[in-house]
ZAZA-229998 format. One record per atom (N, C-alpha, C, CB): x, y, z; residue in one letter. Coordinates in steps of 0.05 Angstrom, whole numbers, plus 32768, in hexadecimal, padded with zeros to 4 digits. Glycine has a CB too. Layout:
BEGIN
XYZA...
***
This chain:
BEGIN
7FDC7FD97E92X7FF77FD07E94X7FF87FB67EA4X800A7FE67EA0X80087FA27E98X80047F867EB0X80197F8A7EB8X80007F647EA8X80157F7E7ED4X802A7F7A7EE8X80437F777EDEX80257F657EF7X80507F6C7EC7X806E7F667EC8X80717F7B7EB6X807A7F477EBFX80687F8E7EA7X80727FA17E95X80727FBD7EB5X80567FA77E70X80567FBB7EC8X805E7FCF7ED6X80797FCE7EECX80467FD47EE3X807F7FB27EF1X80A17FB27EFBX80B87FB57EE5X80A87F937F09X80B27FA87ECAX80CC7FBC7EB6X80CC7FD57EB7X80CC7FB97E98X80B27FE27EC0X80B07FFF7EB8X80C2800C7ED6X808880097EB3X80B67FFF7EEBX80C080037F0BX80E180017F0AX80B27FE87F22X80EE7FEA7EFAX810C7FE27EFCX811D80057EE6X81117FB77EE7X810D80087EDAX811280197EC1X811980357EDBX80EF801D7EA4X810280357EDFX8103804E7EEAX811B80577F01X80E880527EF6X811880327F12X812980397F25X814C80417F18X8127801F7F39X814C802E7F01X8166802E7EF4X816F80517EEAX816380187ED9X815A80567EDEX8164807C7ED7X816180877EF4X814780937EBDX815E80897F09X816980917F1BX818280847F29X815780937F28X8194807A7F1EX81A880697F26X81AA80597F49X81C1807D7F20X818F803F7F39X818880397F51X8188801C7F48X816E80477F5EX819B7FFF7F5AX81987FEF7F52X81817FE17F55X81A87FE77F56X81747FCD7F3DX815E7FB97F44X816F7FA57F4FX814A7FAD7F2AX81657F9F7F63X81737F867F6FX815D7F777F79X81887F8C7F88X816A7F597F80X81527F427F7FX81397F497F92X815F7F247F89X81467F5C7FB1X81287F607FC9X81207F757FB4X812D7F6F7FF3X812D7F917FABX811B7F9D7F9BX81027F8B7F85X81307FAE7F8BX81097F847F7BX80F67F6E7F64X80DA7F627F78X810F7F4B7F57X80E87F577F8DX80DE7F4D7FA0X80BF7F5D7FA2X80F37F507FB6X80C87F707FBAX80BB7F837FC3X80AA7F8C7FA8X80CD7F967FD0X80B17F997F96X80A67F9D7F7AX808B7F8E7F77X80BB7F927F64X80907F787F70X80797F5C7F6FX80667F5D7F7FX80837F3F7F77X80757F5B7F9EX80627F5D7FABX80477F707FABX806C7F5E7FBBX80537F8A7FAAX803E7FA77FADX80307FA77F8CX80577FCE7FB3X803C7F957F7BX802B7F997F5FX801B7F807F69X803D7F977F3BX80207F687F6AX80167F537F6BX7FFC7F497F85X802F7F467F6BX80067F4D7F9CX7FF47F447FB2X7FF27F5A7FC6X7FFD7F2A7FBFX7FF97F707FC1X7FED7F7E7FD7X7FE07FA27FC7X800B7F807FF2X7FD07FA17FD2X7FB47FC07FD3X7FC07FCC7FDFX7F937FC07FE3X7FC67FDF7FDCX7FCD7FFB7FEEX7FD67FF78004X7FB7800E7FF5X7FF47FE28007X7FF87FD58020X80077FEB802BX80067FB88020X800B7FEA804BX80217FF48058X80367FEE8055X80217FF4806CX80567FFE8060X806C7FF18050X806A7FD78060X808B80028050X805F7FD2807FX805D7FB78095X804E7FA48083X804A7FBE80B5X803B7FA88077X80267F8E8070X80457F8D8050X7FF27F998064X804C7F9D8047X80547F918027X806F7F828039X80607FB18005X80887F8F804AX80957F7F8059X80927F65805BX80937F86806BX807B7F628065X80737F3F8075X806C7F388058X80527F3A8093X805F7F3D8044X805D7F2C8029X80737F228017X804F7F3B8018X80847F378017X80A37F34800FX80AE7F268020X80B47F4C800FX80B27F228034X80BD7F108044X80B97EF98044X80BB7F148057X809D7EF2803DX80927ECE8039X809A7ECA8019X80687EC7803FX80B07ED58007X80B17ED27FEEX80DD7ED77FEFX80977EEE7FDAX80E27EF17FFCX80FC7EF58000X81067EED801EX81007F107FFAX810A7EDD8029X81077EDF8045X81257EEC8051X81007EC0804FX81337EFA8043X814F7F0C8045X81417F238049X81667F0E802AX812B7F2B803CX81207F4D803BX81217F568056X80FE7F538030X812E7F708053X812A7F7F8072X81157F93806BX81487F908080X810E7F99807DX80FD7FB38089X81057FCD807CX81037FB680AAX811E7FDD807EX812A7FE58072X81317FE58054X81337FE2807DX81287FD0804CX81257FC88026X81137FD6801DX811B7FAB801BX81017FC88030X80E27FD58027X80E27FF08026X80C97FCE803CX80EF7FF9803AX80E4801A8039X80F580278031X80DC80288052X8111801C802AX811E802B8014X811480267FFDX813980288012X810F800E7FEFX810380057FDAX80EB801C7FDBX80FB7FE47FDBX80D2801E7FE2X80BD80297FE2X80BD80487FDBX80B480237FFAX80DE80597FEDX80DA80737FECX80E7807C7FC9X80EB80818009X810180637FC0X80FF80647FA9X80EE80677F94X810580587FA7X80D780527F9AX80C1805A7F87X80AF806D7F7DX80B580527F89X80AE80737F9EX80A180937F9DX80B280A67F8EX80A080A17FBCX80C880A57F95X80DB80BE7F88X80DE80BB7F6DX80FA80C07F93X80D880A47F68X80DB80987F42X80BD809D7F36X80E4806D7F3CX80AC80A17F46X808E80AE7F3EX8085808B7F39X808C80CC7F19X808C80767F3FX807D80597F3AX8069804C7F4AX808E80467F39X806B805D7F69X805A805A7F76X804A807A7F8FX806880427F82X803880737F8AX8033808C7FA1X802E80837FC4X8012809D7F97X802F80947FD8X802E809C7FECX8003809E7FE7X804680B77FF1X7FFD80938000X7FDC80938009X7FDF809F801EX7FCA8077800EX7FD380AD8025X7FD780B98044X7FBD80BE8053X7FE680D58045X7FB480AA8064X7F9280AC806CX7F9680BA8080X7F7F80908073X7F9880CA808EX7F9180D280A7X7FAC80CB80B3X7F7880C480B5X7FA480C180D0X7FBC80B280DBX7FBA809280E2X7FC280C080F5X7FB6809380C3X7FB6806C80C1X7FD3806880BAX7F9E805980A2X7FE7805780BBX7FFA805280AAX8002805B808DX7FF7803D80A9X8011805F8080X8018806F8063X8014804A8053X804480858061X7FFE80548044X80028042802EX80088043800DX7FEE80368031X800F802C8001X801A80327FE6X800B802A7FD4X803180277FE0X8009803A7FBEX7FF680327FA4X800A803C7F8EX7FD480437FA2X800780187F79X8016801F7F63X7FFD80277F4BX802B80047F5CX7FED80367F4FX7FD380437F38X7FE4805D7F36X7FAB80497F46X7FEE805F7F25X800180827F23X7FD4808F7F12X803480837EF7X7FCF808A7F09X7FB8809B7EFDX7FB280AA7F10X7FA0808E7EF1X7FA680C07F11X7F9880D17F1DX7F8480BB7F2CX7F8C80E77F09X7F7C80C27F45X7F6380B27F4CX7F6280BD7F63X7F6380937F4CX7F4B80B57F72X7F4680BA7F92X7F4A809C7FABX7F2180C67F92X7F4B809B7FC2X7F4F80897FCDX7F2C80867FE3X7F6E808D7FDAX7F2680727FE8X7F0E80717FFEX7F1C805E8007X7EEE806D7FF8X7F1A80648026X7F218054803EX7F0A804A8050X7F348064804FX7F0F80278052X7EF180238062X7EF68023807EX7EDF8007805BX7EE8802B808FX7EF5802C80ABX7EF2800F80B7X7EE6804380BFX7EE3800280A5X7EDE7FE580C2X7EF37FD180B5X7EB57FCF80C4X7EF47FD48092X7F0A7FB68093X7F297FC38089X7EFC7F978076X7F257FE0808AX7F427FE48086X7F4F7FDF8068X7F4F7FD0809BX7F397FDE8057X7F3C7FD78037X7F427FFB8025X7F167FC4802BX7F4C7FF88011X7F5080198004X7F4B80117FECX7F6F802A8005X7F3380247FDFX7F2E801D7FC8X7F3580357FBDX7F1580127FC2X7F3C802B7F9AX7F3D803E7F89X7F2880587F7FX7F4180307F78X7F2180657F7FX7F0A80747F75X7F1580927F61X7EF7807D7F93X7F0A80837F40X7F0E80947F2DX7F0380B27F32X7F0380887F17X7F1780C97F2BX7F0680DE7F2AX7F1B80EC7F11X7F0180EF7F4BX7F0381047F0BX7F1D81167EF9X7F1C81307F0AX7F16811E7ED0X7F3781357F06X7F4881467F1BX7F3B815C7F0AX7F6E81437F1FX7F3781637EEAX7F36817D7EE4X7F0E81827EEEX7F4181807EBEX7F0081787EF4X7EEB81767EF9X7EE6817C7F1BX7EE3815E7EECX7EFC816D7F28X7F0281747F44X7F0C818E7F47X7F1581637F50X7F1581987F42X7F2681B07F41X7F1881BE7F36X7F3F81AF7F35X7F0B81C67F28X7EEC81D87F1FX7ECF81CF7F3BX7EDF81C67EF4X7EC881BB7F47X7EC281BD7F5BX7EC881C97F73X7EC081B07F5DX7EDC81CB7F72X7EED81D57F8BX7EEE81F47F8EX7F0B81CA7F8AX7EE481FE7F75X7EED821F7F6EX7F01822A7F75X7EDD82327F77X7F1882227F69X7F33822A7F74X7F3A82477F61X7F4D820D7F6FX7F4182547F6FX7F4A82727F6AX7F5A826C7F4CX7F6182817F87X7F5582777F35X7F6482797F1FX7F77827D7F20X7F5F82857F11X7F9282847F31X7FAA828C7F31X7FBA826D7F3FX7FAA82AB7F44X7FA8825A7F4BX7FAE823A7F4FX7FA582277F34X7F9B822F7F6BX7FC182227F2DX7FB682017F25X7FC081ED7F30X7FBA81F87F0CX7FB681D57F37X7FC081BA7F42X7FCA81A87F32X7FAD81AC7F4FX7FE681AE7F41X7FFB81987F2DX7FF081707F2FX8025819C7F41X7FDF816F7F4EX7FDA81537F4FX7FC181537F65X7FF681427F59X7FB1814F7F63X7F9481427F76X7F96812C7F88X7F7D81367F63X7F9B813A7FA1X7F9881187FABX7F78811F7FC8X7FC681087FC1X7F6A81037FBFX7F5381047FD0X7F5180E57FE1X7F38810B7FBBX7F4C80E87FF6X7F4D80D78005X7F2E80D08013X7F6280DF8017X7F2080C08013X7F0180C1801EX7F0280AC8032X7EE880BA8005X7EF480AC8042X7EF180958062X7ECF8095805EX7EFF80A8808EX7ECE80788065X7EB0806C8072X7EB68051806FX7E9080758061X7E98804D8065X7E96802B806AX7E8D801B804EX7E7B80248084X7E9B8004804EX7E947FFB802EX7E7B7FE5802EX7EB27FEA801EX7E687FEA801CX7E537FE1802CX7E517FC28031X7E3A7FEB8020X7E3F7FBA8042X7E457F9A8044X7E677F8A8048X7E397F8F8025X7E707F978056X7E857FA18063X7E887F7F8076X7E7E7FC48076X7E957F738077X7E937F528087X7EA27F5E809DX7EA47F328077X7EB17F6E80A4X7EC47F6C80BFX7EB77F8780CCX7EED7F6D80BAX7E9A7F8D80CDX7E957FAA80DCX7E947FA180F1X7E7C7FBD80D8X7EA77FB680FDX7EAB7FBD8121X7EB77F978125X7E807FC98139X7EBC7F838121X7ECA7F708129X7EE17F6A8115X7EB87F5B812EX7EEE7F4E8123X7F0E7F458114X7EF77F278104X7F357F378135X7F017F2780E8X7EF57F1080D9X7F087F0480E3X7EEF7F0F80B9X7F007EE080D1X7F037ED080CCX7F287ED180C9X7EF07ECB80BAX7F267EE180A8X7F427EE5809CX7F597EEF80ADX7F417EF78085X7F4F7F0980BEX7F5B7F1580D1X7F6E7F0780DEX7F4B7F1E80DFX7F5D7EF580EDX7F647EDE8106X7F7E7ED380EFX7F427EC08111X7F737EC080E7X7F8A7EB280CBX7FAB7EC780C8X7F747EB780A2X7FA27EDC80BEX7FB07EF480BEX7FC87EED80D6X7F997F0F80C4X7FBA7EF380E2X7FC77EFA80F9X7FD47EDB8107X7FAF7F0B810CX7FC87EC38102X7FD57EAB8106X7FF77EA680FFX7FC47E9A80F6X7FEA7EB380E1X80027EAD80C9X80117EBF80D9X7FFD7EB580A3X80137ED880D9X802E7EEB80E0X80387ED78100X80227F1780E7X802C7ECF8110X80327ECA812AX80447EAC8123X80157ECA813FX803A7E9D810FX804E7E81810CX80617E8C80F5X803A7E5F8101X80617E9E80E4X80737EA680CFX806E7E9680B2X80927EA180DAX80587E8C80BAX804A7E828094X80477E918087X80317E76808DX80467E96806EX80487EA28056X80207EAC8057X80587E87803BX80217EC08054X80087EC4805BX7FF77ED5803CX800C7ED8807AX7FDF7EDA8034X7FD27EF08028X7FCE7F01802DX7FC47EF18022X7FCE7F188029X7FC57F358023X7FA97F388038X7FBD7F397FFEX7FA67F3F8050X7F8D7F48805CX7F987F64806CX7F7F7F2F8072X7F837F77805EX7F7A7F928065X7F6F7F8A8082X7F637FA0804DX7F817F948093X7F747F9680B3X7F6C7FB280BFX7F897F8B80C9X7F5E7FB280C7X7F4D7FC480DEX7F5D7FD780E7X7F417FB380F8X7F5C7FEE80F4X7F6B7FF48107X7F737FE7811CX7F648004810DX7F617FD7812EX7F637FBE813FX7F827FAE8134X7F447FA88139X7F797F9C8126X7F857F948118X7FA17F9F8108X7F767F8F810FX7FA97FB58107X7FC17FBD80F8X7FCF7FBF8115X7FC07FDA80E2X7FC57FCF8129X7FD57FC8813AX7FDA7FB5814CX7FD67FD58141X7FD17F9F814AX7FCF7F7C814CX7FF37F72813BX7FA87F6C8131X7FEA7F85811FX7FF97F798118X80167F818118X7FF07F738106X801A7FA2811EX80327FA98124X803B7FA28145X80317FC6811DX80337F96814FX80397F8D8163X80447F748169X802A7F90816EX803B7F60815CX80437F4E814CX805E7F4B8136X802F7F4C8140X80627F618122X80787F6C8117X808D7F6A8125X80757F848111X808A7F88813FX809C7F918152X80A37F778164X808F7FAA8162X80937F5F8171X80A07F48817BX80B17F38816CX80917F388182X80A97F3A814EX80B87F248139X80D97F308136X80A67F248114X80D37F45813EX80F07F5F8136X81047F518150X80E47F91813FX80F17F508166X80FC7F53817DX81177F3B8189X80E37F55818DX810C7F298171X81117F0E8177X812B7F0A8172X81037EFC8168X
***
Protein backbone atom coordinates (compact mmCIF):
# COMPACT_ATOMS: atom_id res chain seq x y z
CA UNK A 1 0.00 0.00 0.00
CA UNK A 2 1.80 3.52 -0.72
CA UNK A 3 1.76 6.09 1.55
CA UNK A 4 -1.13 8.31 0.13
CA UNK A 5 -3.71 5.40 -0.39
CA UNK A 6 -2.60 4.33 3.42
CA UNK A 7 -3.80 8.07 4.64
CA UNK A 8 -7.14 7.79 2.33
CA UNK A 9 -7.52 4.58 3.99
CA UNK A 10 -6.54 6.39 7.67
CA UNK A 11 -9.08 9.60 6.69
CA UNK A 12 -11.80 6.76 5.74
CA UNK A 13 -11.58 5.16 8.77
CA UNK A 14 -11.35 8.13 10.90
CA UNK A 15 -14.49 9.47 9.01
CA UNK A 16 -16.82 6.12 9.82
CA UNK A 17 -16.05 6.76 13.28
CA UNK A 18 -17.41 10.28 13.10
CA UNK A 19 -14.14 11.79 13.41
CA UNK A 20 -13.07 14.94 11.55
CA UNK A 21 -9.82 14.83 9.12
CA UNK A 22 -8.60 18.05 9.75
CA UNK A 23 -5.42 19.75 8.36
CA UNK A 24 -2.90 18.74 11.98
CA UNK A 25 -4.77 15.34 11.60
CA UNK A 26 -3.39 14.90 7.79
CA UNK A 27 -0.46 16.43 9.25
CA UNK A 28 0.45 14.09 11.89
CA UNK A 29 -0.85 11.23 9.42
CA UNK A 30 2.18 11.99 6.92
CA UNK A 31 4.32 12.31 9.30
CA UNK A 32 4.04 8.62 11.11
CA UNK A 33 3.50 7.15 7.35
CA UNK A 34 6.16 9.24 5.86
CA UNK A 35 9.34 9.97 8.18
CA UNK A 36 9.03 8.38 11.23
CA UNK A 37 9.73 4.25 12.45
CA UNK A 38 7.94 3.36 15.32
CA UNK A 39 8.18 6.94 16.67
CA UNK A 40 7.01 8.06 20.14
CA UNK A 41 3.98 10.28 20.21
CA UNK A 42 7.32 13.13 21.45
CA UNK A 43 9.65 12.28 18.41
CA UNK A 44 6.24 12.24 15.78
CA UNK A 45 5.17 15.75 17.80
CA UNK A 46 8.54 17.49 17.07
CA UNK A 47 8.27 16.15 13.23
CA UNK A 48 4.77 17.53 12.85
CA UNK A 49 5.69 20.54 14.24
CA UNK A 50 8.65 21.38 11.76
CA UNK A 51 5.78 20.85 8.90
CA UNK A 52 2.45 22.20 11.13
CA UNK A 53 3.92 24.56 13.45
CA UNK A 54 0.10 25.12 15.15
CA UNK A 55 0.24 21.19 16.19
CA UNK A 56 -0.13 20.71 19.83
CA UNK A 57 0.91 17.94 21.91
CA UNK A 58 -2.47 17.09 22.57
CA UNK A 59 -3.20 16.59 18.62
CA UNK A 60 -0.84 14.14 18.54
CA UNK A 61 -2.12 12.07 21.15
CA UNK A 62 -5.60 12.56 20.46
CA UNK A 63 -4.90 12.05 16.82
CA UNK A 64 -2.77 8.81 17.65
CA UNK A 65 -5.40 7.25 20.25
CA UNK A 66 -7.90 7.69 17.27
CA UNK A 67 -5.96 5.53 15.17
CA UNK A 68 -5.56 2.95 17.44
CA UNK A 69 -9.26 2.79 18.09
CA UNK A 70 -9.87 2.90 14.14
CA UNK A 71 -7.44 -0.30 14.04
CA UNK A 72 -4.88 2.17 11.49
CA UNK A 73 -2.28 2.14 13.81
CA UNK A 74 -1.00 -0.08 16.66
CA UNK A 75 0.42 0.56 20.16
CA UNK A 76 4.44 -1.11 20.59
CA UNK A 77 5.03 -1.54 24.05
CA UNK A 78 8.83 -2.46 24.89
CA UNK A 79 9.24 -2.76 28.38
CA UNK A 80 9.39 0.59 29.99
CA UNK A 81 10.69 2.43 26.97
CA UNK A 82 8.11 5.02 25.76
CA UNK A 83 4.79 3.62 23.81
CA UNK A 84 5.58 3.62 20.26
CA UNK A 85 3.48 3.63 16.93
CA UNK A 86 3.52 1.36 13.96
CA UNK A 87 1.36 1.83 10.96
CA UNK A 88 2.24 -2.24 9.69
CA UNK A 89 -1.43 -3.47 10.79
CA UNK A 90 0.03 -7.24 9.36
CA UNK A 91 0.75 -9.55 11.94
CA UNK A 92 4.50 -9.23 12.73
CA UNK A 93 6.93 -9.17 15.65
CA UNK A 94 8.96 -6.08 16.85
CA UNK A 95 13.04 -6.31 17.86
CA UNK A 96 14.32 -3.55 19.86
CA UNK A 97 18.07 -2.65 19.75
CA UNK A 98 19.24 -1.54 23.06
CA UNK A 99 22.25 0.71 21.96
CA UNK A 100 20.63 2.87 19.07
CA UNK A 101 17.11 2.70 20.14
CA UNK A 102 15.96 1.57 16.43
CA UNK A 103 12.60 -1.06 16.17
CA UNK A 104 12.59 -3.33 13.56
CA UNK A 105 9.94 -5.16 11.90
CA UNK A 106 10.29 -8.99 12.18
CA UNK A 107 7.89 -11.29 10.06
CA UNK A 108 6.44 -14.18 11.86
CA UNK A 109 3.22 -16.38 11.43
CA UNK A 110 1.18 -16.17 14.44
CA UNK A 111 -0.52 -19.67 13.48
CA UNK A 112 2.99 -21.35 13.67
CA UNK A 113 3.69 -19.20 16.92
CA UNK A 114 0.85 -20.28 18.63
CA UNK A 115 1.52 -24.07 17.90
CA UNK A 116 5.05 -23.34 19.40
CA UNK A 117 3.83 -22.02 22.32
CA UNK A 118 1.51 -25.20 23.09
CA UNK A 119 -1.38 -23.33 24.11
CA UNK A 120 -4.10 -25.38 25.75
CA UNK A 121 -6.88 -26.21 22.98
CA UNK A 122 -9.67 -24.43 24.73
CA UNK A 123 -7.34 -20.84 23.79
CA UNK A 124 -7.22 -19.30 20.60
CA UNK A 125 -5.37 -15.96 19.98
CA UNK A 126 -7.35 -13.36 18.58
CA UNK A 127 -3.77 -11.29 17.96
CA UNK A 128 0.18 -12.12 18.63
CA UNK A 129 2.07 -9.56 19.75
CA UNK A 130 6.02 -10.27 20.30
CA UNK A 131 8.42 -7.89 21.28
CA UNK A 132 12.40 -8.99 21.22
CA UNK A 133 15.47 -6.67 22.80
CA UNK A 134 19.29 -6.91 21.91
CA UNK A 135 21.63 -5.53 19.69
CA UNK A 136 21.54 -4.96 15.87
CA UNK A 137 24.67 -6.05 14.68
CA UNK A 138 27.33 -3.50 13.68
CA UNK A 139 25.28 -1.25 15.59
CA UNK A 140 27.30 2.62 15.10
CA UNK A 141 25.98 4.21 18.44
CA UNK A 142 27.01 1.04 21.02
CA UNK A 143 27.14 2.29 24.50
CA UNK A 144 27.89 6.10 23.01
CA UNK A 145 25.75 9.31 21.42
CA UNK A 146 26.71 9.37 17.39
CA UNK A 147 27.34 11.88 15.26
CA UNK A 148 23.38 12.19 14.21
CA UNK A 149 22.43 12.16 17.87
CA UNK A 150 24.45 15.31 18.70
CA UNK A 151 22.71 17.00 15.32
CA UNK A 152 19.45 15.55 16.77
CA UNK A 153 19.64 17.08 19.55
CA UNK A 154 21.18 20.56 18.10
CA UNK A 155 18.10 20.77 15.88
CA UNK A 156 15.43 20.31 18.79
CA UNK A 157 17.56 22.92 21.06
CA UNK A 158 17.54 25.84 18.04
CA UNK A 159 13.92 24.57 16.73
CA UNK A 160 15.12 23.55 13.04
CA UNK A 161 13.20 21.25 11.29
CA UNK A 162 15.00 18.18 11.97
CA UNK A 163 15.03 14.05 10.65
CA UNK A 164 13.91 11.13 12.20
CA UNK A 165 16.84 9.77 14.73
CA UNK A 166 16.07 6.73 16.90
CA UNK A 167 17.87 7.76 20.25
CA UNK A 168 19.25 5.73 22.98
CA UNK A 169 17.81 5.67 26.19
CA UNK A 170 20.54 8.36 27.05
CA UNK A 171 19.34 10.20 24.54
CA UNK A 172 15.40 10.00 24.68
CA UNK A 173 15.73 11.34 27.86
CA UNK A 174 18.12 14.20 26.56
CA UNK A 175 15.42 14.66 24.58
CA UNK A 176 12.36 14.87 26.76
CA UNK A 177 14.02 17.22 28.69
CA UNK A 178 14.58 19.38 26.09
CA UNK A 179 10.71 18.94 25.05
CA UNK A 180 9.71 19.76 28.72
CA UNK A 181 12.05 23.24 28.50
CA UNK A 182 10.57 24.05 24.95
CA UNK A 183 6.95 23.57 26.81
CA UNK A 184 8.23 25.65 29.52
CA UNK A 185 8.86 28.64 27.56
Amino acid sequence: MTAKQWESEAARRLEAAGLRVTTQRRGVLRVLREECDHPTAEELFLHARARLPEVSMATVYNTLDALVRCGVVRQVKLDRTAIRYCSNMREHAHFYCEDCGRVFDVNIEPAALALACHLPKHLEPARVEVAMRGHCRGCPRKGRMSATQGQATLALISGAPMLYRPTSRHGARENQKLLHDRRAR
